[in-house]
C-alpha positions in Angstrom: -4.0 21.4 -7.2 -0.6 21.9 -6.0 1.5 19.6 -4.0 1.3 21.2 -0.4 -2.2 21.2 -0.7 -3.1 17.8 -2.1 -1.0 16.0 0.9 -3.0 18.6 3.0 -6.5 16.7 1.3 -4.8 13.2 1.7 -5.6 11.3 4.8 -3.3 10.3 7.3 -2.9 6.2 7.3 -1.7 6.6 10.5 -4.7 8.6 11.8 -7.2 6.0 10.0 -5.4 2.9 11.7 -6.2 4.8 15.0 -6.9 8.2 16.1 -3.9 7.9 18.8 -1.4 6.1 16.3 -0.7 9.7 14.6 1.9 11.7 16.8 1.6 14.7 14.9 -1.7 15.7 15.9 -3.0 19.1 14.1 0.2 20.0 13.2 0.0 16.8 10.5 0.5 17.8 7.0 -1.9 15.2 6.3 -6.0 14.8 6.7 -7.2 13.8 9.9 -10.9 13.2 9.5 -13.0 11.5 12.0 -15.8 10.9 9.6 -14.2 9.9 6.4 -12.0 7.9 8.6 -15.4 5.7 10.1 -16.6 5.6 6.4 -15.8 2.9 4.5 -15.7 4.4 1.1 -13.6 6.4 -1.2 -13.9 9.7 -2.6 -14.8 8.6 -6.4 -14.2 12.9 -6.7 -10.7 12.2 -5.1 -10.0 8.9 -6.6 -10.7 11.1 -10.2 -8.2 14.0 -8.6 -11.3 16.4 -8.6 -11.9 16.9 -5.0 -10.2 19.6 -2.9 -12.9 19.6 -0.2 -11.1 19.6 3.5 -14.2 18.1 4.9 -15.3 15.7 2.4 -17.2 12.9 4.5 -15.4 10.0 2.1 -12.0 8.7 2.4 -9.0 10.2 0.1 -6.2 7.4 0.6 -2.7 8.4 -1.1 -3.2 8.4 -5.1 0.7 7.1 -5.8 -1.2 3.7 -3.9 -3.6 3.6 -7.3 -0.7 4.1 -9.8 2.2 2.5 -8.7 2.2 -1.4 -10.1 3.5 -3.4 -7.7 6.2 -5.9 -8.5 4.4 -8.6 -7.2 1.7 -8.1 -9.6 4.0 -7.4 -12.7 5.8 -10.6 -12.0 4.7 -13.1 -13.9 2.4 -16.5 -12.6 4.1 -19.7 -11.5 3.6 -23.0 -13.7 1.8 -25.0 -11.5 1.3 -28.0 -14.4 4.7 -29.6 -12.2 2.7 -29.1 -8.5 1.1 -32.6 -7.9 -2.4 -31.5 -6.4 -5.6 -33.3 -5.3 -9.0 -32.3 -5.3 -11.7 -32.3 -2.5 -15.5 -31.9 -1.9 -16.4 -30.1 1.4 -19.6 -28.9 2.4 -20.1 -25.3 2.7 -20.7 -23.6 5.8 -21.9 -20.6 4.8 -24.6 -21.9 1.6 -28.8 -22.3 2.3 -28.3 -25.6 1.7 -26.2 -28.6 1.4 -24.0 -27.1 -1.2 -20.3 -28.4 -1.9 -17.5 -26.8 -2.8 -14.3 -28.3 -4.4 -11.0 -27.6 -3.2 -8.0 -28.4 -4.9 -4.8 -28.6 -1.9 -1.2 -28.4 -3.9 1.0 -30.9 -1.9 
């Protein structure tokens, strides 16, 4: 697929946020799809950059999203073997029964 015509099968982020939030209206160069945009599921066609389908009822977010690494994730963990922290039982709110979960809070 050419360039042109895969932003033309992207969908607009600013459409999805809301219908009004785009002020380009038809003359977008992006996808505005009411359906894919009430859907909560990507195109795995898209997502595998096999689907060219204007009407497709899934969502086709911007593919440079998937393979850019963020630098966020590339940086590496801190050591938290210096952070004092101290553990604690709570009952959870959302189990069947009286289950507890342990928290650890970093001071």
């Amino acid at each position: 697929m050419d360039e042109e015509f895969m932003k033309r099968c992207t969908d607009c982020v600013y459409f999805f946020a809301s219908p009004f939030t785009c002020k380009k209206g038809v003359k977008c160069e992006y996808r505005h799809s009411d359906t894919a945009r009430l859907n909560p599921r990507d195109c795995w066609y898209w997502l595998s950059g096999t689907c060219s389908n204007l009407s497709c009822r899934f969502r086709h977010p911007p593919l440079d999203v998937h393979n850019e690494v963020s630098t966020e994730a590339a940086a590496p963990l801190p050591n938290h073997s210096t952070v004092p922290a101290t553990k604690t039982t709570v009952r959870c709110s959302f189990a069947n029964s009286d289950t507890r979960v342990s928290l650890i809070f970093s001071h």
